[in-house]
MMTF fields as JSON, N, C-alpha, C and O atoms, coordinates in Angstrom:
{
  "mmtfVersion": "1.0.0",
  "mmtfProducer": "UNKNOWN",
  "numBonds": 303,
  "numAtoms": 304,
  "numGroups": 76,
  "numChains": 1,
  "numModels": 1,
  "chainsPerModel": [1],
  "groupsPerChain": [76],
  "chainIdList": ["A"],
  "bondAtomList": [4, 2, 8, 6, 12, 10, 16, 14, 20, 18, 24, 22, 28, 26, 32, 30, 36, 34, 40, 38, 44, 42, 48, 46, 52, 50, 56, 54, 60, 58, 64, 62, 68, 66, 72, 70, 76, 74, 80, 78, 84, 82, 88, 86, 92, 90, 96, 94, 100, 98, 104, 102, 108, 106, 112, 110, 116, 114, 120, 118, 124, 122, 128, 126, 132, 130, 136, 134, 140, 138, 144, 142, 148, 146, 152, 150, 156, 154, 160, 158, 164, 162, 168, 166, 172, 170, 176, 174, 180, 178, 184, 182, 188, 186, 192, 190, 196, 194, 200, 198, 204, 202, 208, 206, 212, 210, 216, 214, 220, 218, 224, 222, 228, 226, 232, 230, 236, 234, 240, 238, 244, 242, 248, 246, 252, 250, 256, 254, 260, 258, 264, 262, 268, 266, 272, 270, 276, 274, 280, 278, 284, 282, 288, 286, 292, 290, 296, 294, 300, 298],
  "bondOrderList": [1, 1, 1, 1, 1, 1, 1, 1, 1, 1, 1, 1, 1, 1, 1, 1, 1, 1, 1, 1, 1, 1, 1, 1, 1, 1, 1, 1, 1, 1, 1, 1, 1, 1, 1, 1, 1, 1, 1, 1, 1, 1, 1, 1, 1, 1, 1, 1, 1, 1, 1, 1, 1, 1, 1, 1, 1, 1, 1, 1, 1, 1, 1, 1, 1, 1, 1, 1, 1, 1, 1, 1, 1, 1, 1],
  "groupList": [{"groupName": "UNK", "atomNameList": ["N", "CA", "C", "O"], "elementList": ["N", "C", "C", "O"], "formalChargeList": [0, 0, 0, 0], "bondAtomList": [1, 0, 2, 1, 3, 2], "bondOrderList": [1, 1, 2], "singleLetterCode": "X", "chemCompType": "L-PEPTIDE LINKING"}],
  "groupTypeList": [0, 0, 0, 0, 0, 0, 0, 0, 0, 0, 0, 0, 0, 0, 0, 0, 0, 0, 0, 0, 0, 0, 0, 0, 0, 0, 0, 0, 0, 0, 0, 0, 0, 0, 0, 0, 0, 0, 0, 0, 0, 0, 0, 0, 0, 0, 0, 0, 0, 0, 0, 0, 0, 0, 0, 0, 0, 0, 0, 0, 0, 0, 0, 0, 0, 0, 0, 0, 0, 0, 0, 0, 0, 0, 0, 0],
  "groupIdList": [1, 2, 3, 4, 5, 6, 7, 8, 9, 10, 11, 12, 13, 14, 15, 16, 17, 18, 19, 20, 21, 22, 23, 24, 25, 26, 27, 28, 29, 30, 31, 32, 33, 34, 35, 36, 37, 38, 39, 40, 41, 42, 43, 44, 45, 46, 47, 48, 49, 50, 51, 52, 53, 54, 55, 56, 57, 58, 59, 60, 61, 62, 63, 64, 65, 66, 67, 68, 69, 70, 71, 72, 73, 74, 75, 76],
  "secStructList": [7, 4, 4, 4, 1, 2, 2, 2, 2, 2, 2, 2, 2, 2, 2, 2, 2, 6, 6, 7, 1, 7, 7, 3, 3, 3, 3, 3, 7, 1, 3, 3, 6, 6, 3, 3, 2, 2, 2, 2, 2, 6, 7, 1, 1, 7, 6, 6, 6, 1, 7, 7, 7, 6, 6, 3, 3, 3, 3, 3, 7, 7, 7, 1, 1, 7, 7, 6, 6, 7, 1, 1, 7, 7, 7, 7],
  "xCoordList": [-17.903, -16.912, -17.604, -18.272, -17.391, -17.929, -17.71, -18.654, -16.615, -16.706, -16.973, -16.429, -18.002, -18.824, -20.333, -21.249, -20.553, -21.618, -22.237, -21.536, -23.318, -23.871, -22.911, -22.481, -22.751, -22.384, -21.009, -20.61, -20.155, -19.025, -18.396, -17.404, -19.41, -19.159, -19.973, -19.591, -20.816, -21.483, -20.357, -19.993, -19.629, -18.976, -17.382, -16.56, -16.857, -15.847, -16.096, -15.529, -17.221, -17.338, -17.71, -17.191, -18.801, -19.026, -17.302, -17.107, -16.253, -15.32, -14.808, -14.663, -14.493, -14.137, -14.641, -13.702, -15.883, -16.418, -16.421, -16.461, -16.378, -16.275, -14.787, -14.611, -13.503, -12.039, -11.952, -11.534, -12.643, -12.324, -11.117, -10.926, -10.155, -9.186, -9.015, -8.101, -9.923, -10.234, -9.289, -8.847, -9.036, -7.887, -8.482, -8.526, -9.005, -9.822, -8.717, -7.977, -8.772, -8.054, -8.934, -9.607, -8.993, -9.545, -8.942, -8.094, -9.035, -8.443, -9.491, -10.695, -8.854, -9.683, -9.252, -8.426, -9.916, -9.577, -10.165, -10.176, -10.837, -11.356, -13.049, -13.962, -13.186, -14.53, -15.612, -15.314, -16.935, -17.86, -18.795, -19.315, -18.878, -19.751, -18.843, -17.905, -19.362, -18.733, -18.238, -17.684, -18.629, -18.307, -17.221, -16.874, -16.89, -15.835, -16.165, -16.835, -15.8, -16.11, -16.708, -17.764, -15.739, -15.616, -16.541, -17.501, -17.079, -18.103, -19.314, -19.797, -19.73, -20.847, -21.454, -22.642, -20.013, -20.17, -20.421, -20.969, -19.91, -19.78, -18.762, -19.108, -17.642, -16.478, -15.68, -15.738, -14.236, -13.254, -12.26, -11.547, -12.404, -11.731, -13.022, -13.905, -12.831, -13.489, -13.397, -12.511, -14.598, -14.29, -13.35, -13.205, -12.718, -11.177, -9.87, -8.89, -9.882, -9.107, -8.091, -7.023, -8.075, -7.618, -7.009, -6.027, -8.124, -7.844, -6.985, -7.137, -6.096, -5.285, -5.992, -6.645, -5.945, -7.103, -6.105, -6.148, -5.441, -4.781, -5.916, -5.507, -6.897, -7.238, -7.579, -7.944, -7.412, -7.578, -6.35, -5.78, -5.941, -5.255, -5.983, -6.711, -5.788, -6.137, -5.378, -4.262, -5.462, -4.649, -5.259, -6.23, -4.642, -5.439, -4.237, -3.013, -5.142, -4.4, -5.161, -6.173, -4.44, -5.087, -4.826, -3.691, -6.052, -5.46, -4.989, -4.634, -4.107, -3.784, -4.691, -4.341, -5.542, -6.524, -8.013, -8.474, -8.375, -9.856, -10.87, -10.624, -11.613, -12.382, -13.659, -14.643, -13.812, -14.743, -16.234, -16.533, -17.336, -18.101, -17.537, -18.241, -16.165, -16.001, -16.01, -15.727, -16.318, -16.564, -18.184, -18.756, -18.669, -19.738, -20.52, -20.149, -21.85, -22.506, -23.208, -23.732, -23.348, -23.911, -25.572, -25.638, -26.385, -27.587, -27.887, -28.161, -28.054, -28.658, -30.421, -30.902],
  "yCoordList": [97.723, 97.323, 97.104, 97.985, 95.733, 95.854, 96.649, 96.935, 97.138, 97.941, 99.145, 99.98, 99.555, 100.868, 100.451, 101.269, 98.995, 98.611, 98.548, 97.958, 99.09, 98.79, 97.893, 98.032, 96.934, 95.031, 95.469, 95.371, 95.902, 95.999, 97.128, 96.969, 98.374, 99.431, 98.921, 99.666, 98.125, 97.225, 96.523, 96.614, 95.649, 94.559, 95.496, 94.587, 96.417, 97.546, 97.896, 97.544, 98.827, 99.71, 98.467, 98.505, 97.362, 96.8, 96.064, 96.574, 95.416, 94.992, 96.242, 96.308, 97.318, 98.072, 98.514, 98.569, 98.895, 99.15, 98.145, 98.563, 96.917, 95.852, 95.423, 94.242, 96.393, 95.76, 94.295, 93.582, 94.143, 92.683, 92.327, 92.974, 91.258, 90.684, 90.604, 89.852, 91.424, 91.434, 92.39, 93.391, 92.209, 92.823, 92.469, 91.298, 93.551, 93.821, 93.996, 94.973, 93.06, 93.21, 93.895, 93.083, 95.196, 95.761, 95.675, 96.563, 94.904, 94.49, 96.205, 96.362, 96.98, 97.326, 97.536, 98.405, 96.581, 96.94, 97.441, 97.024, 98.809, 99.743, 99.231, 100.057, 98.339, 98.132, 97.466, 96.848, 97.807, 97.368, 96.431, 96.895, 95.149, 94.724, 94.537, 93.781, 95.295, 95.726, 97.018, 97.586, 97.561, 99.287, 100.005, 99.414, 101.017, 101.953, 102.137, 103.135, 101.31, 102.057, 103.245, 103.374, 104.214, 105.819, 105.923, 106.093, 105.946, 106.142, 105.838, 106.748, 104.446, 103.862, 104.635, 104.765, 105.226, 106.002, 107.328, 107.873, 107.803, 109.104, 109.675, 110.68, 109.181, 109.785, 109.656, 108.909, 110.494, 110.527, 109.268, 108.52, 109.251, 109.093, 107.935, 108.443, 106.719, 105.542, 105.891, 106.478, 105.344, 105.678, 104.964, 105.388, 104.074, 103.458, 103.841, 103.711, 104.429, 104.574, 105.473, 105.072, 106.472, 107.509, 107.542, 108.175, 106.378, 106.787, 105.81, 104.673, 106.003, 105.183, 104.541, 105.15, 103.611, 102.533, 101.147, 100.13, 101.144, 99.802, 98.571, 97.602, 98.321, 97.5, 97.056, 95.933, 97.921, 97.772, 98.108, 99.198, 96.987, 96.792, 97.564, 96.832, 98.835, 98.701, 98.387, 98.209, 98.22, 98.102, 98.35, 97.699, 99.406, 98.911, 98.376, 98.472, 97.751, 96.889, 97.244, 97.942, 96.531, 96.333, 95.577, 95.135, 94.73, 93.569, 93.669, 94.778, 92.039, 92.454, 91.504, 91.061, 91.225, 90.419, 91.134, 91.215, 91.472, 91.694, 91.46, 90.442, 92.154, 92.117, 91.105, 91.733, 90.182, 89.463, 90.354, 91.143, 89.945, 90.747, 91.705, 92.403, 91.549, 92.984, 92.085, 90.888, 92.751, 92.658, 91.786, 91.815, 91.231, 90.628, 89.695, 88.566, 90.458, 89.48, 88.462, 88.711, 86.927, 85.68, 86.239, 87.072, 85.838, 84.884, 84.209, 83.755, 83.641, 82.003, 81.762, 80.629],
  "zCoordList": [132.266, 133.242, 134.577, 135.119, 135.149, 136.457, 137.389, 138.126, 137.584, 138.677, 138.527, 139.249, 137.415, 137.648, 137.984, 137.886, 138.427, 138.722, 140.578, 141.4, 140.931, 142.02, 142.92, 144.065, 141.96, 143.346, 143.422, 144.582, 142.652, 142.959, 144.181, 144.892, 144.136, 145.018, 146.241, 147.143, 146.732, 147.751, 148.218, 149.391, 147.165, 147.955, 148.188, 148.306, 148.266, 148.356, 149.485, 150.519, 149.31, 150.827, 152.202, 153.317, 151.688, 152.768, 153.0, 154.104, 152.778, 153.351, 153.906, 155.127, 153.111, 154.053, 155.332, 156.126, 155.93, 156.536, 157.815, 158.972, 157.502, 158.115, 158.353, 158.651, 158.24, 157.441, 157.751, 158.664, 156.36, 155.868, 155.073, 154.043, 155.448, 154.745, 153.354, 153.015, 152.025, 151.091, 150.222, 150.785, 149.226, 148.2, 146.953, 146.577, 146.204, 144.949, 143.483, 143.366, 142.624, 141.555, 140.28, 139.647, 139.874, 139.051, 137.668, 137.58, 136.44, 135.202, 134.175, 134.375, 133.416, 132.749, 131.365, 131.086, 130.276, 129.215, 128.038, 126.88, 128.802, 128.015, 128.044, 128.072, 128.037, 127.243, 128.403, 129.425, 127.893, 128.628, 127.541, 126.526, 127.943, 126.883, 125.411, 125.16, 124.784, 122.907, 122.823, 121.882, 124.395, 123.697, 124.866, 125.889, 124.591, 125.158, 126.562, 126.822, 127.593, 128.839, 129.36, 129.979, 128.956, 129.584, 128.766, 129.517, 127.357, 126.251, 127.388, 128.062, 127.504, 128.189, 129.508, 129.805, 130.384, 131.357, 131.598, 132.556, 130.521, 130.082, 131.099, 131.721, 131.313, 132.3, 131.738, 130.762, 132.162, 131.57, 132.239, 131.57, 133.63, 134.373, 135.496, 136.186, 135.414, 136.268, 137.785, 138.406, 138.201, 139.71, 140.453, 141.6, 140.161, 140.717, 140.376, 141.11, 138.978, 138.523, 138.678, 138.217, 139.137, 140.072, 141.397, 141.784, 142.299, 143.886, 144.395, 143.947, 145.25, 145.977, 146.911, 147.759, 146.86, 147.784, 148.36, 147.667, 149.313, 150.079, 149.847, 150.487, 149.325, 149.377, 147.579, 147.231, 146.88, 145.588, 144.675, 144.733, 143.734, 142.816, 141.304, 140.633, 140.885, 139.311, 138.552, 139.039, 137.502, 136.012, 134.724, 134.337, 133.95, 132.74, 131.733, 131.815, 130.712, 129.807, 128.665, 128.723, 127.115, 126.028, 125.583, 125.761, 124.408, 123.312, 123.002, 122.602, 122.718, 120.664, 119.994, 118.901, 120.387, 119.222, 119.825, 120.963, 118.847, 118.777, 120.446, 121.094, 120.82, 121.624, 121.411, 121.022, 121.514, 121.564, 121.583, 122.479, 120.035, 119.86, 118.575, 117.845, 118.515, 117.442, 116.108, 116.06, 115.243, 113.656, 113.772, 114.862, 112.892, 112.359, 113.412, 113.731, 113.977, 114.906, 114.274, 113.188, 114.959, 114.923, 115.559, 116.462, 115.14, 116.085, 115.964, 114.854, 117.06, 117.04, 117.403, 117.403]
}
C-alpha cells in the first residue's frame, strides 16, 4: 500500500507543514502488491488508518473479483 511508503508520508507532512490546499484520498484494499497489507507490514492497524487527519480521507474497501496477480502467474 502506498501510503506506508517514504513518498507518501513526505508528501503529507510536507503540505502540512507548509498548509497546503491539499486533501489526501487513502483507498485501501487490503493488499500490497499480491499480498496482505498488514501481513507485508507487520501491523495491525496502518499508519492512517486510525488518525483523524482534516486533510486525509481513508477508506477501506474490498473486491468482488479477484485481485489482480491472484491465481496462476504469466512470464513473459
Amino acid at each position: 500500500m502506498t501510503s506506508e511508503t517514504g513518498v507518501a508520508h513526505e508528501c503529507i507532512k510536507y503540505s502540512e507543514n507548509y498548509d497546503l490546499p491539499i486533501h489526501f484520498i487513502i483507498e485501501d484494499n487490503g493488499k500490497s502488491v499480491c499480498t496482505d497489507t498488514r501481513a507485508v507490514w507487520n501491523q495491525r492497524l496502518l499508519t492512517y488508518e486510525a488518525r483523524q487527519n482534516s486533510r486525509i480521507t481513508y477508506y477501506k474497501y474490498g473486491h468482488l473479483l479477484s485481485h489482480a496477480g491472484a491465481g496462476k502467474r504469466v512470464q513473459f
